[in-house]
HTML snippet that shows the backbone in 3Dmol.js (N, CA, C, O; Angstrom):
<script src="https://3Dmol.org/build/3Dmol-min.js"></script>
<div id="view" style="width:600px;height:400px;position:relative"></div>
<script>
const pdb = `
ATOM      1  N   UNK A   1       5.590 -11.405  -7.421  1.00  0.00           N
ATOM      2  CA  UNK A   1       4.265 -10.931  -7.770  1.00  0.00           C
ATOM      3  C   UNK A   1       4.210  -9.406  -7.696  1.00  0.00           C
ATOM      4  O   UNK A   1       3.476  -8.777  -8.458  1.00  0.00           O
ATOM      5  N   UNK A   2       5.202  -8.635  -6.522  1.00  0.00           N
ATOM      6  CA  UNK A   2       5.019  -7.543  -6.295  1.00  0.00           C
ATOM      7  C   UNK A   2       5.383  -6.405  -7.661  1.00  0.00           C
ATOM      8  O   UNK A   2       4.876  -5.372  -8.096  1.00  0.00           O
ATOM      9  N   UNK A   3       6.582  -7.294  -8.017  1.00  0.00           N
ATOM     10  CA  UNK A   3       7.275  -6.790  -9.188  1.00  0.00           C
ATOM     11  C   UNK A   3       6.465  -6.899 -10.989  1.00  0.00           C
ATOM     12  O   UNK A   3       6.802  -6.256 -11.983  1.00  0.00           O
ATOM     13  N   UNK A   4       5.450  -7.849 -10.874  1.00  0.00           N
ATOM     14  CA  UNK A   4       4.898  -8.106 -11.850  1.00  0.00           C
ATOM     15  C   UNK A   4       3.831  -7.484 -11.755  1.00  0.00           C
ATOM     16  O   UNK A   4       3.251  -7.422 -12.838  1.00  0.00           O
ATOM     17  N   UNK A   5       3.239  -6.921 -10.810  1.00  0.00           N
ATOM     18  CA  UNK A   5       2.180  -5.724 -10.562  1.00  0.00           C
ATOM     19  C   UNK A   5       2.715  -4.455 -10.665  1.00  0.00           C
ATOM     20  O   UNK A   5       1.943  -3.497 -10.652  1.00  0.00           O
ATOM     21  N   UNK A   6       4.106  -4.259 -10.782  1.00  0.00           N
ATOM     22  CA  UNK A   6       4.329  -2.774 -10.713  1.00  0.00           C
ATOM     23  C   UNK A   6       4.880  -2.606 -11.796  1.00  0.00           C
ATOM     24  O   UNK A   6       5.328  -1.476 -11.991  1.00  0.00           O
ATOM     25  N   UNK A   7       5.044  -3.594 -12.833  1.00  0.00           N
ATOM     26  CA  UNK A   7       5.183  -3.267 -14.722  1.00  0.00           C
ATOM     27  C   UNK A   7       3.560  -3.345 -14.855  1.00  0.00           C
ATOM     28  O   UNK A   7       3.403  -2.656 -15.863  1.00  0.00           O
ATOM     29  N   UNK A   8       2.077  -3.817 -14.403  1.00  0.00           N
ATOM     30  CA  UNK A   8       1.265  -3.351 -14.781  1.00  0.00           C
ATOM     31  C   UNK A   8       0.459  -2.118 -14.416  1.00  0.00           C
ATOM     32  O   UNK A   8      -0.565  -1.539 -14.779  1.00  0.00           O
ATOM     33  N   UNK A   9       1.590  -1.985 -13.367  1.00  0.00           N
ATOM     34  CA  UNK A   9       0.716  -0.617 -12.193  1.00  0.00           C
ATOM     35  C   UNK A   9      -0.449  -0.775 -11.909  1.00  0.00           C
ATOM     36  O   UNK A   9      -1.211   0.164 -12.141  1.00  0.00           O
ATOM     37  N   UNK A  10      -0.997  -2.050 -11.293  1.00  0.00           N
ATOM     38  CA  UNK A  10      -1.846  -2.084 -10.806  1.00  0.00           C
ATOM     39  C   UNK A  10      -1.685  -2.574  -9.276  1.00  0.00           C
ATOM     40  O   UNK A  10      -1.377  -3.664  -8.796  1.00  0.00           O
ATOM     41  N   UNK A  11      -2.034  -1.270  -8.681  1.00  0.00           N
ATOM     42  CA  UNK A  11      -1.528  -0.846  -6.984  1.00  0.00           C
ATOM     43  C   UNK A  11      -2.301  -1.561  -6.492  1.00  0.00           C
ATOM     44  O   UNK A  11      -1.842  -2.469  -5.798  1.00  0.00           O
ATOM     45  N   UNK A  12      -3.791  -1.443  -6.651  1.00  0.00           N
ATOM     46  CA  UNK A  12      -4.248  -2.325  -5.477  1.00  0.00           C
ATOM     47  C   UNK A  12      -3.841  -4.110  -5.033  1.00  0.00           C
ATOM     48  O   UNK A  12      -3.764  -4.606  -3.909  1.00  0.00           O
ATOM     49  N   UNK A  13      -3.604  -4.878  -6.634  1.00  0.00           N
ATOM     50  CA  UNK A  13      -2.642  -6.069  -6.178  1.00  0.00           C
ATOM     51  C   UNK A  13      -1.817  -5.526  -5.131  1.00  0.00           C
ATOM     52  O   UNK A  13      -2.142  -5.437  -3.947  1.00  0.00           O
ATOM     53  N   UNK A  14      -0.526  -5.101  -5.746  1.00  0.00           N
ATOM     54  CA  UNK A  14       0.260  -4.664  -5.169  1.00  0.00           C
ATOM     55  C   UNK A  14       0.319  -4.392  -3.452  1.00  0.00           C
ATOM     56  O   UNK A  14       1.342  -4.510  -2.777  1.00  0.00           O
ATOM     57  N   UNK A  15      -0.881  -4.044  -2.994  1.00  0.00           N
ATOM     58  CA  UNK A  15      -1.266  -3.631  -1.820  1.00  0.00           C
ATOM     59  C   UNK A  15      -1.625  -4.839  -1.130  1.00  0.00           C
ATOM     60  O   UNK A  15      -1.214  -5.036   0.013  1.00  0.00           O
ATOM     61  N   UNK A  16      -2.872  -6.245  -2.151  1.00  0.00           N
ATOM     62  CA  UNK A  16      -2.910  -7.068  -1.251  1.00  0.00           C
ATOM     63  C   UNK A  16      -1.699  -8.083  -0.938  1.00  0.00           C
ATOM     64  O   UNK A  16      -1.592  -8.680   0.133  1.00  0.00           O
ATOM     65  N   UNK A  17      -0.679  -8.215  -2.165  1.00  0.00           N
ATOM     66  CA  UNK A  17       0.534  -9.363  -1.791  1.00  0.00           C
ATOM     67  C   UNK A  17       1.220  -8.519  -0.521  1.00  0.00           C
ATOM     68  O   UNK A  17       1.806  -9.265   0.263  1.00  0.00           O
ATOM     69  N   UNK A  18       1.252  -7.205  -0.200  1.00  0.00           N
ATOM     70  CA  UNK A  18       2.227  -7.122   1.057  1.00  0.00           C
ATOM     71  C   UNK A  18       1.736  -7.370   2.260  1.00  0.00           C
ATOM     72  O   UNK A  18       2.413  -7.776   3.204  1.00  0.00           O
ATOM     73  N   UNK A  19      -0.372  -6.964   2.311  1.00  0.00           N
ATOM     74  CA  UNK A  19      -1.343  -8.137   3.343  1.00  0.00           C
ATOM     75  C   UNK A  19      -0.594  -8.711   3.149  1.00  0.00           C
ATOM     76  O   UNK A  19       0.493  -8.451   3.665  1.00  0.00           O
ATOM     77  N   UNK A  20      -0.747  -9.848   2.273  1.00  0.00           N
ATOM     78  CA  UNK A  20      -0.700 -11.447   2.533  1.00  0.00           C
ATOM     79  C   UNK A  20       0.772 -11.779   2.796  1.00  0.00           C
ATOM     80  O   UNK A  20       1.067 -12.888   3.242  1.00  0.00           O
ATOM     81  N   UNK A  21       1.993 -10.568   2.455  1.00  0.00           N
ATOM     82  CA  UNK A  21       3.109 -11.069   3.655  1.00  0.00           C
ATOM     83  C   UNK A  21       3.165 -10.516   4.663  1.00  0.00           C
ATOM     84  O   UNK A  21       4.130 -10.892   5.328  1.00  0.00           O
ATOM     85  N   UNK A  22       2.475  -9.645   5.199  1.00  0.00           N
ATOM     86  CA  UNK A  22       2.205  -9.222   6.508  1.00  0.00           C
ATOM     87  C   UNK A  22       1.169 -10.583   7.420  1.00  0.00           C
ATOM     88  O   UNK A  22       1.160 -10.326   8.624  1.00  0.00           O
ATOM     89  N   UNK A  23       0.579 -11.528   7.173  1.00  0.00           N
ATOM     90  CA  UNK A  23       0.583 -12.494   7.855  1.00  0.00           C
ATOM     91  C   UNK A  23       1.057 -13.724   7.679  1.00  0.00           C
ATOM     92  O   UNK A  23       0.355 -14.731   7.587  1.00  0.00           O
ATOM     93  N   UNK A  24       3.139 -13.657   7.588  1.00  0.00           N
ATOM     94  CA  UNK A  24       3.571 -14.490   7.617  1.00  0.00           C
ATOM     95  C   UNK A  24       4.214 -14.274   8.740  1.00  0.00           C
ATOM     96  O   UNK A  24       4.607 -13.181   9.148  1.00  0.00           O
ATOM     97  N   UNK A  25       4.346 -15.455   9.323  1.00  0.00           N
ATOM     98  CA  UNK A  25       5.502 -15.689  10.434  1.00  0.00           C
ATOM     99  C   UNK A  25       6.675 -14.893  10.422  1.00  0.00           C
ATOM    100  O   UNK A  25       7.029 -14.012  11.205  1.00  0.00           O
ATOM    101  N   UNK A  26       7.143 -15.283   9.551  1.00  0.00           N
ATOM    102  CA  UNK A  26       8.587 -14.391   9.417  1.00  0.00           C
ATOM    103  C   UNK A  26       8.808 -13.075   9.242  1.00  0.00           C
ATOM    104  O   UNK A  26       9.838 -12.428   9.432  1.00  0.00           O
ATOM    105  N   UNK A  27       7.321 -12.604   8.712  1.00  0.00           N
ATOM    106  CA  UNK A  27       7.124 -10.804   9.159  1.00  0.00           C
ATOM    107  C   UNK A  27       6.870 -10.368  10.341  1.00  0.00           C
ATOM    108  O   UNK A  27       7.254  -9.397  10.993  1.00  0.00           O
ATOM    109  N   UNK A  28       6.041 -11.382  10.556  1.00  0.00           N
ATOM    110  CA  UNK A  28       5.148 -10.892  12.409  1.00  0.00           C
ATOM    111  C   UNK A  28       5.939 -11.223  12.839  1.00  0.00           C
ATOM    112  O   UNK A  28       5.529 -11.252  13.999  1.00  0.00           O
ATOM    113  N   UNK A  29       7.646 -11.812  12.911  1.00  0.00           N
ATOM    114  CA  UNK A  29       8.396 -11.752  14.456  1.00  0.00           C
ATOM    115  C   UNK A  29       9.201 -11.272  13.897  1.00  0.00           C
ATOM    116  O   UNK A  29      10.252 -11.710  14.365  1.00  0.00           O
ATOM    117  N   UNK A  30       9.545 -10.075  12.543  1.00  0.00           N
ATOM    118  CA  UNK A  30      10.676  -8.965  13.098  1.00  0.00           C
ATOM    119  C   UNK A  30       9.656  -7.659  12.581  1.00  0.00           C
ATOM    120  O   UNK A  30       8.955  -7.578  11.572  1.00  0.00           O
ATOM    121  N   UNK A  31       9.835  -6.864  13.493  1.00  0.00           N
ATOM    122  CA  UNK A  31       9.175  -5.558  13.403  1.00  0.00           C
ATOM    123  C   UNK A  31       9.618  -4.981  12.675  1.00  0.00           C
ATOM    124  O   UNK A  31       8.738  -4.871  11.822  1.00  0.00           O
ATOM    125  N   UNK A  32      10.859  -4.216  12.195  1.00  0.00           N
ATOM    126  CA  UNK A  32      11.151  -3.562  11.420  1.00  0.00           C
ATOM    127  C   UNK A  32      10.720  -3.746   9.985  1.00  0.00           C
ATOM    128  O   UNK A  32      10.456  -2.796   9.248  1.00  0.00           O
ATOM    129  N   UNK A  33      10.645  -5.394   9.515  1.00  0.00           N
ATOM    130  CA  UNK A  33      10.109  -5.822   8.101  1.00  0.00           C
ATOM    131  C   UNK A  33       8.104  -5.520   8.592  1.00  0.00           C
ATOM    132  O   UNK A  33       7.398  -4.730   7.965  1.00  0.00           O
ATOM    133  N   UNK A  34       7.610  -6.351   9.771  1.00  0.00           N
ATOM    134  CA  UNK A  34       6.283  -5.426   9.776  1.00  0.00           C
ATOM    135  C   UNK A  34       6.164  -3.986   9.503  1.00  0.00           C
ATOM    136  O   UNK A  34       5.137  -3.627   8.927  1.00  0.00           O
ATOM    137  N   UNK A  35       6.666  -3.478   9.683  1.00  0.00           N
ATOM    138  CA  UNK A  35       6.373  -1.910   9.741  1.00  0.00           C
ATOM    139  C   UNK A  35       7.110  -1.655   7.916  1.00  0.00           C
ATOM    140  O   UNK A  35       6.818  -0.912   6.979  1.00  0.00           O
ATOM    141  N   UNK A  36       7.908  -2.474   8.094  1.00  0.00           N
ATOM    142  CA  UNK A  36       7.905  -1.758   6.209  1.00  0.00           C
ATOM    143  C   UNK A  36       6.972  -1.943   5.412  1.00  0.00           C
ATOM    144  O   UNK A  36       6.697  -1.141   4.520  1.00  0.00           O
ATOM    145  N   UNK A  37       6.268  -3.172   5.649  1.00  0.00           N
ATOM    146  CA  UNK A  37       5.422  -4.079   4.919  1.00  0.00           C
ATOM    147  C   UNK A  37       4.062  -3.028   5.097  1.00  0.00           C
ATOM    148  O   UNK A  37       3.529  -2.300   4.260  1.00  0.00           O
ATOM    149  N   UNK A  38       3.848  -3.182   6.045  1.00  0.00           N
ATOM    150  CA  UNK A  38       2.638  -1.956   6.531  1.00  0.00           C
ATOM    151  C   UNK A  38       2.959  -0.649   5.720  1.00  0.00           C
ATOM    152  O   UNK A  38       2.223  -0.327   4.788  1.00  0.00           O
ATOM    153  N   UNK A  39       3.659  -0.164   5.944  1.00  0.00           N
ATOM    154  CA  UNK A  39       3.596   1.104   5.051  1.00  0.00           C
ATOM    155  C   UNK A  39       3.299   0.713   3.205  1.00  0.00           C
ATOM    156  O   UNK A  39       2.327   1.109   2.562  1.00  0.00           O
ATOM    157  N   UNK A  40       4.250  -0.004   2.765  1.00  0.00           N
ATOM    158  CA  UNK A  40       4.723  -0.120   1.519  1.00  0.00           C
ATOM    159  C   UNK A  40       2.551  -0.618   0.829  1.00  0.00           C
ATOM    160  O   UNK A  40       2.045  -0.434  -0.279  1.00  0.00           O
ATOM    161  N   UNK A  41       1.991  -1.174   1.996  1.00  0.00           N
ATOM    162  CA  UNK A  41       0.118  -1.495   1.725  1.00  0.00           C
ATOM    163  C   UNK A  41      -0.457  -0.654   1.783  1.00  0.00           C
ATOM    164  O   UNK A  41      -1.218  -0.217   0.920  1.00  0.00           O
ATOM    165  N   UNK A  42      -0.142  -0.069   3.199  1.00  0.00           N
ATOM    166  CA  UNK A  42      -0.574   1.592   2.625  1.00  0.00           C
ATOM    167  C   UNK A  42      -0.357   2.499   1.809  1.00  0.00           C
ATOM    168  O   UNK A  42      -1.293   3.200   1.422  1.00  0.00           O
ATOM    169  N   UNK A  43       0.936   2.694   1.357  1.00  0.00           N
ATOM    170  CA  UNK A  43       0.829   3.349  -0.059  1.00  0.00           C
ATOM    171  C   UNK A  43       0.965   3.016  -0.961  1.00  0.00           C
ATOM    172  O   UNK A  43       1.269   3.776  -1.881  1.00  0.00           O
ATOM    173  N   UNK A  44       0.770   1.453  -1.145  1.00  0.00           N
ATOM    174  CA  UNK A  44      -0.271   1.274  -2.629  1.00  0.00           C
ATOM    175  C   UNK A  44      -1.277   1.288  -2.928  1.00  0.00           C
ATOM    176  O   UNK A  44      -1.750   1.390  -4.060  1.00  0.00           O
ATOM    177  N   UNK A  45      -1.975   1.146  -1.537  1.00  0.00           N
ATOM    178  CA  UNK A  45      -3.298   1.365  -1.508  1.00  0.00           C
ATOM    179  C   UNK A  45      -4.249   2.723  -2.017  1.00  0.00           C
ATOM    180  O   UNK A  45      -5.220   2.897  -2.754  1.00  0.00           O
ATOM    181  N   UNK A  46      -3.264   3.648  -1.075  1.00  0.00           N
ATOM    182  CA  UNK A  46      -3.455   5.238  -1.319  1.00  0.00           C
ATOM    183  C   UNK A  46      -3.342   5.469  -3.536  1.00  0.00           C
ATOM    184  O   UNK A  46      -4.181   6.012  -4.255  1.00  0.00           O
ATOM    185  N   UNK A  47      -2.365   4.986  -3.843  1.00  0.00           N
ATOM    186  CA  UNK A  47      -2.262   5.052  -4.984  1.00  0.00           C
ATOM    187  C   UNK A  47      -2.934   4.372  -5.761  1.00  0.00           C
ATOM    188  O   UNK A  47      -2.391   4.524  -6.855  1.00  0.00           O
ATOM    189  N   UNK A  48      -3.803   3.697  -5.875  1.00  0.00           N
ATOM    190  CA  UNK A  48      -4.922   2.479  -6.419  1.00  0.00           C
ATOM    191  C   UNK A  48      -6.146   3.454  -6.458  1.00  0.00           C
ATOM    192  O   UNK A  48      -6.568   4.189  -5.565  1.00  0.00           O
ATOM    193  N   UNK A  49      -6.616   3.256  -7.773  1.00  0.00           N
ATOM    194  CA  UNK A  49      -7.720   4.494  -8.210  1.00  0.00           C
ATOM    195  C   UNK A  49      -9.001   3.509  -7.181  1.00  0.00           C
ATOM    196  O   UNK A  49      -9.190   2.342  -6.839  1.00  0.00           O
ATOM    197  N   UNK A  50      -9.674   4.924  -7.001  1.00  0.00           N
ATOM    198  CA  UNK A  50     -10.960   4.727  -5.981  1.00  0.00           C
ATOM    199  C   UNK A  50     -11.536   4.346  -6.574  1.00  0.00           C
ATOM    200  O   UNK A  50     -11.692   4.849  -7.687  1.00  0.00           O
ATOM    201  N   UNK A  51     -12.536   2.663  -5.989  1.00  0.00           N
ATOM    202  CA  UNK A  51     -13.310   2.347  -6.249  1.00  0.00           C
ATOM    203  C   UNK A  51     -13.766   1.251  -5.164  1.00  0.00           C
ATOM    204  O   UNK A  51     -12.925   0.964  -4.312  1.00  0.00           O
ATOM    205  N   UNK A  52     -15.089   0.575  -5.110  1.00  0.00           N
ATOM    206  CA  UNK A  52     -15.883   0.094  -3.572  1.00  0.00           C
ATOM    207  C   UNK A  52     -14.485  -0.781  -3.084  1.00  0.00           C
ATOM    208  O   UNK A  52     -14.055  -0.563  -1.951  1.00  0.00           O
ATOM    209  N   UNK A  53     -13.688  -1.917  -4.093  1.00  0.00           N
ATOM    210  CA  UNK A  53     -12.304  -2.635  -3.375  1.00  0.00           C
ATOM    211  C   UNK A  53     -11.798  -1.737  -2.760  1.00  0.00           C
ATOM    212  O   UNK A  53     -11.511  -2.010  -1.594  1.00  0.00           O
ATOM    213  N   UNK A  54     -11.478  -0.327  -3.259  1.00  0.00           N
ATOM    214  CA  UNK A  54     -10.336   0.468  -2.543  1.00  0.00           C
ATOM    215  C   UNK A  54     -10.947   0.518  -1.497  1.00  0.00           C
ATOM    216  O   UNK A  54     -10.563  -0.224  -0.593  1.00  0.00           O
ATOM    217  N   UNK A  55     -11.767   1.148  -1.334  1.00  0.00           N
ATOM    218  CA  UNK A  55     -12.406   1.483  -0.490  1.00  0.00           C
ATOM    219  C   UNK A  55     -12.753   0.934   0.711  1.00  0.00           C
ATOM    220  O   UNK A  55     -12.525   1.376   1.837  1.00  0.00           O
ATOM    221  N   UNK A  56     -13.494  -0.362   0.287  1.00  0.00           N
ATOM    222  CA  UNK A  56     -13.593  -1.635   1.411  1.00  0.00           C
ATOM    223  C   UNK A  56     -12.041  -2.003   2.019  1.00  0.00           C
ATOM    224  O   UNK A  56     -12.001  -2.290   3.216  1.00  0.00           O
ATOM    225  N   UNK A  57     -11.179  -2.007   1.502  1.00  0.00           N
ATOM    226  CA  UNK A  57      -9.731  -2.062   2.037  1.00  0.00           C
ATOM    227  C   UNK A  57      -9.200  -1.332   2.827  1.00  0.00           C
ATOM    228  O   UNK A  57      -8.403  -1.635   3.715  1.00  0.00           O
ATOM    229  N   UNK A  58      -9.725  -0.050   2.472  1.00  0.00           N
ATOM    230  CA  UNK A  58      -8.951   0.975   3.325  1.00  0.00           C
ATOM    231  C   UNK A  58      -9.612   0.902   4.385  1.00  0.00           C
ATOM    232  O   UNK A  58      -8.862   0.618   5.319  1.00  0.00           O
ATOM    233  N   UNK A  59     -11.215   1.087   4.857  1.00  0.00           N
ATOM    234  CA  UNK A  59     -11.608   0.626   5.889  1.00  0.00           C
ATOM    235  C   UNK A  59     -11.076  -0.152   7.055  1.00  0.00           C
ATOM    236  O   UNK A  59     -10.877   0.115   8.240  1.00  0.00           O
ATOM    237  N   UNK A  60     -10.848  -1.672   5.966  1.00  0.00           N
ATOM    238  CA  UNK A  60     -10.306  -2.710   6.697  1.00  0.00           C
ATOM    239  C   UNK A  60      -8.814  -2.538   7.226  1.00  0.00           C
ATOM    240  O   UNK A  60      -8.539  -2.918   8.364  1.00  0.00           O
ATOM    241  N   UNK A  61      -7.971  -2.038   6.505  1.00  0.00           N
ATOM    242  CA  UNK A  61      -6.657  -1.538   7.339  1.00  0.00           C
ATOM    243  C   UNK A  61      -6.648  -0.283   8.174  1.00  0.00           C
ATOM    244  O   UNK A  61      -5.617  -0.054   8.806  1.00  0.00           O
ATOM    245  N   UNK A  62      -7.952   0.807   8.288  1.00  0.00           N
ATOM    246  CA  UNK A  62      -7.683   1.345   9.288  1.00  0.00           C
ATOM    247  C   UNK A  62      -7.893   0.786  10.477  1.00  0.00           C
ATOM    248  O   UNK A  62      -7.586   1.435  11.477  1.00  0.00           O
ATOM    249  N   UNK A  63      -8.593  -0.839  10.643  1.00  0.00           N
ATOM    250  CA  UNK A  63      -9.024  -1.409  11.504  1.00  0.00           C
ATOM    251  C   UNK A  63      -7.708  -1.978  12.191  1.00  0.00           C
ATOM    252  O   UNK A  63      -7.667  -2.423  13.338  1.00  0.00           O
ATOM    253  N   UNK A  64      -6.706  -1.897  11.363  1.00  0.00           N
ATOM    254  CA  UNK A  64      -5.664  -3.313  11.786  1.00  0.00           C
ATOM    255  C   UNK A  64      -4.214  -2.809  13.274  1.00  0.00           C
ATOM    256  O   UNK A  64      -3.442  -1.854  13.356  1.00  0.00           O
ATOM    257  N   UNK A  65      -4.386  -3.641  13.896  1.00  0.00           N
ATOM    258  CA  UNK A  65      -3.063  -2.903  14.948  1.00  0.00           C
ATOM    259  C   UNK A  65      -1.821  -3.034  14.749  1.00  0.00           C
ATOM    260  O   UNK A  65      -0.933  -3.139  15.594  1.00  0.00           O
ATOM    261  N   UNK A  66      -1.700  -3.026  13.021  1.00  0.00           N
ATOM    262  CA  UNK A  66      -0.294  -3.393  12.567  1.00  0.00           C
ATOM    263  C   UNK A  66       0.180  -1.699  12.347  1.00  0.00           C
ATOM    264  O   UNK A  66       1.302  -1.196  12.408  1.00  0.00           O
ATOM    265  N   UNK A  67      -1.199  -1.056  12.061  1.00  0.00           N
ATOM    266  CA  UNK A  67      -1.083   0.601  11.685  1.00  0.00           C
ATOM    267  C   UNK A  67      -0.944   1.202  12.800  1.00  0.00           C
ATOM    268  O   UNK A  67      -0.679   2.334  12.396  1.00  0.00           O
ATOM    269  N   UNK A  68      -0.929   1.270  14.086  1.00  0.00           N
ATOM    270  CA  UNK A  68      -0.790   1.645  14.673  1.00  0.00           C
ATOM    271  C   UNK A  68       0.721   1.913  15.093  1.00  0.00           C
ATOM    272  O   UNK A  68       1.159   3.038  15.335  1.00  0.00           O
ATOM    273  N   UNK A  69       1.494   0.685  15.152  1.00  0.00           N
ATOM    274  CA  UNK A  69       3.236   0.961  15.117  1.00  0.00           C
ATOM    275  C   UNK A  69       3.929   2.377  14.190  1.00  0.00           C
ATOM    276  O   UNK A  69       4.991   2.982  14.337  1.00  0.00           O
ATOM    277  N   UNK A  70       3.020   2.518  13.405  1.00  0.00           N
ATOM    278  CA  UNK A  70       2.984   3.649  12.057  1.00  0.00           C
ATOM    279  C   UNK A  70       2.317   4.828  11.760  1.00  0.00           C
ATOM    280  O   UNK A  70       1.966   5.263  10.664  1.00  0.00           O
ATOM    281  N   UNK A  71       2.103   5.579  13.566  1.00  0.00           N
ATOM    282  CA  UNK A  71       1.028   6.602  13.487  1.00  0.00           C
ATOM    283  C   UNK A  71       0.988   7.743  12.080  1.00  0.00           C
ATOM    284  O   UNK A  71      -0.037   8.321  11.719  1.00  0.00           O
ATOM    285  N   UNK A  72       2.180   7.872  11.503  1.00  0.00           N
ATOM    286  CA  UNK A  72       2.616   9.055  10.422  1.00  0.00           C
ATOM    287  C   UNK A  72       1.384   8.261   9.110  1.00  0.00           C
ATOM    288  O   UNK A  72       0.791   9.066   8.392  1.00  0.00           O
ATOM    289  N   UNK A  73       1.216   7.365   8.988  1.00  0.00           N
ATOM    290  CA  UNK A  73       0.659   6.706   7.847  1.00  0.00           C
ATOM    291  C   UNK A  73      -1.008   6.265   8.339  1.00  0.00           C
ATOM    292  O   UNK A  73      -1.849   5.996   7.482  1.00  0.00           O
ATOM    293  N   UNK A  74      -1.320   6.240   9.800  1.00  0.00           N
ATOM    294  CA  UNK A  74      -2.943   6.345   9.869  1.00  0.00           C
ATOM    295  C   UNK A  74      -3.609   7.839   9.290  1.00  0.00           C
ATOM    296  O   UNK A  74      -4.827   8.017   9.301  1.00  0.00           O
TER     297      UNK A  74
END
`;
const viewer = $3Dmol.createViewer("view");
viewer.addModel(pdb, "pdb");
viewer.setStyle({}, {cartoon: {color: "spectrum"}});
viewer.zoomTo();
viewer.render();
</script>
């Protein structure tokens, strides 16, 4: 999916499929793939033209304590 959003360049998908593998099991018990995953949402996010979704999103991940492992990217 990630790959089929980034021939349409549309980032904000892009941003929610790495959410939605950031609450899989198999991300949340190795850190190093959390923390990639976390970044790689944050900067698609950052790159996703502003509008109330972006917006409401970014909110919601400054909320999350996955960003925190990732102070360079809060």
């Amino acid at each position: 999916m990630v790959q089929l959003d980034q021939n349409e360049k549309n980032f904000l998908k892009i941003c929610r499929h790495f959410r939605a593998m950031l609450d899989t099991p198999v991300i949340q018990n190795d850190e190093k793939e959390r923390k990639k995953c976390m970044r790689s949402a944050v900067l698609y996010l950052i790159l996703s033209p502003y509008d109330n979704e972006q917006s409401d999103l970014l909110h919601r991940m400054l909320g999350e304590r996955a960003l925190e492992c990732i102070p360079t990217f809060k």
